[in-house]
C-alpha positions, 0 to 999 in steps of 0.5 A, a space after each residue: 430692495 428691503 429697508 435693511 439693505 437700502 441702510 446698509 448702502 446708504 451707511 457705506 456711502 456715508 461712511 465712505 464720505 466722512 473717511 473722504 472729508 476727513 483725507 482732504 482736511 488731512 491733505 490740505 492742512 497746510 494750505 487751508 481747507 474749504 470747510 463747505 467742501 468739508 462737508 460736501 464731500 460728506 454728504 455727496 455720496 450718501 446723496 447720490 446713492 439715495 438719488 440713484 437708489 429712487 430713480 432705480 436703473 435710471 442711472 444718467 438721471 440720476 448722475 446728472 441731477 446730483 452733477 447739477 448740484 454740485 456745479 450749481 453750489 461751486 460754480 462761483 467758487 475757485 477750486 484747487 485741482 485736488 478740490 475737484 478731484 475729490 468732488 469726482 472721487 466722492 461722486 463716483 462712490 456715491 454712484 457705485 455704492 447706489 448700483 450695488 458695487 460696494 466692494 469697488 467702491 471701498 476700493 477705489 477709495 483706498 486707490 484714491 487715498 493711497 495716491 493722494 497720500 502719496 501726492 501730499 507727501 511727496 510735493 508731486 504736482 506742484 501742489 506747493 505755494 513757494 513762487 510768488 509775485 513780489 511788487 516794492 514801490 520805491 520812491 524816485 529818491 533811490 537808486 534802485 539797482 541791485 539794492 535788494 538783491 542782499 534779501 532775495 538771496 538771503 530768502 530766496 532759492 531763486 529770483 528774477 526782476 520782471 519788470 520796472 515801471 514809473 507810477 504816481 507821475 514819476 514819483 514812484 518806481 514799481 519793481 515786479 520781481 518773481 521769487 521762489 522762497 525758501 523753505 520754512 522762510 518767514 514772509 512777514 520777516 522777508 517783507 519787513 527787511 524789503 521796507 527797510 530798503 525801500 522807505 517803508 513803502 508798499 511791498 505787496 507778495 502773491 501767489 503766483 499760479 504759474 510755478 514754471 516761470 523760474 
């Protein structure tokens, strides 16, 4: 292969690559992006089109060394199912760009954007952080029966009261509740009109990974 083609694929994959960061900076704007995935998913398939382009047919090494890379970067990091999903759609051109099928490479990651798109803009696969994990500390002073239902209506679509328990010796109730906030809810202002209630004690909101529950 003449250095001028060899440019040319590396410059299709590394182009690929950028327009690949730039959807997913773009998809996970509003969830936070991984800036180190970024940038991975920048250089992948350019990396692994040259690995190919060197090990020549030997295409299962080469996938297989470039995998072991990305596992061996990740492997400690939490990744969100769309964060896959871009690792493999990165890996995949960069493998079709290193044996020649620039066309459907380009393709796929058209395919691929336009379904991501699609996902982002429509909510499917519950890919939203509105159902959380609510935990107030009450002190044993207070009858804590229905006393916040006023501000989970108010806040939230639904609600429902998981669990009670003592903590502290006794002196202190524990309430678990699982909540699905509005849209467009302010949470600072929803936990300070919780710590009204409950004598400024800990209130602590998570994200709860399973969305089903309510």
């Amino acid at each position: 292969m003449s250095v001028g083609s060899t440019l040319g694929i590396l410059g299709a994959a590394l182009v690929l690559g950028i327009a690949a960061a730039l959807l997913y900076k773009f998809v996970q704007n509003k969830s936070g992006n991984n800036s180190a995935l970024t940038v991975t998913l920048m250089i992948l398939p350019v990396t692994l089109t040259f690995i190919i382009l060197m090990l020549g047919n030997n295409l299962l090494v080469a996938f297989t060394f470039a995998g072991v890379l990305t596992l061996v970067r990740y492997r400690s990091v939490q990744l969100q199912p769309k964060d896959i999903a871009f690792i493999l759609m990165t890996i995949a051109v960069g493998v079709g760009c290193g044996i020649g099928y620039l066309a459907y490479s380009v393709l796929f990651a058209v395919v691929f954007s336009a379904v991501m798109l699609v996902i982002t803009f429509t909510g499917v696969g519950s890919f939203s952080r509105s159902v959380y994990q609510l935990r107030i500390l009450i002190p044993e002073t207070l009858s804590f029966d229905g006393v916040f239902d006023d501000v989970l209506n108010e806040y939230a679509s639904s609600w429902r009261l998981c669990r009670i328990r003592t903590t502290d010796f006794g002196t202190v109730f524990e309430m678990n509740f699982s909540v699905k906030l509005k849209k467009g809810v302010d949470r600072k202002e929803f936990l300070d009109k919780i710590r009204c209630k409950n004598g400024n004690l800990q209130v602590t909101l998570n994200l709860e990974p399973d969305e089903t529950k309510i």
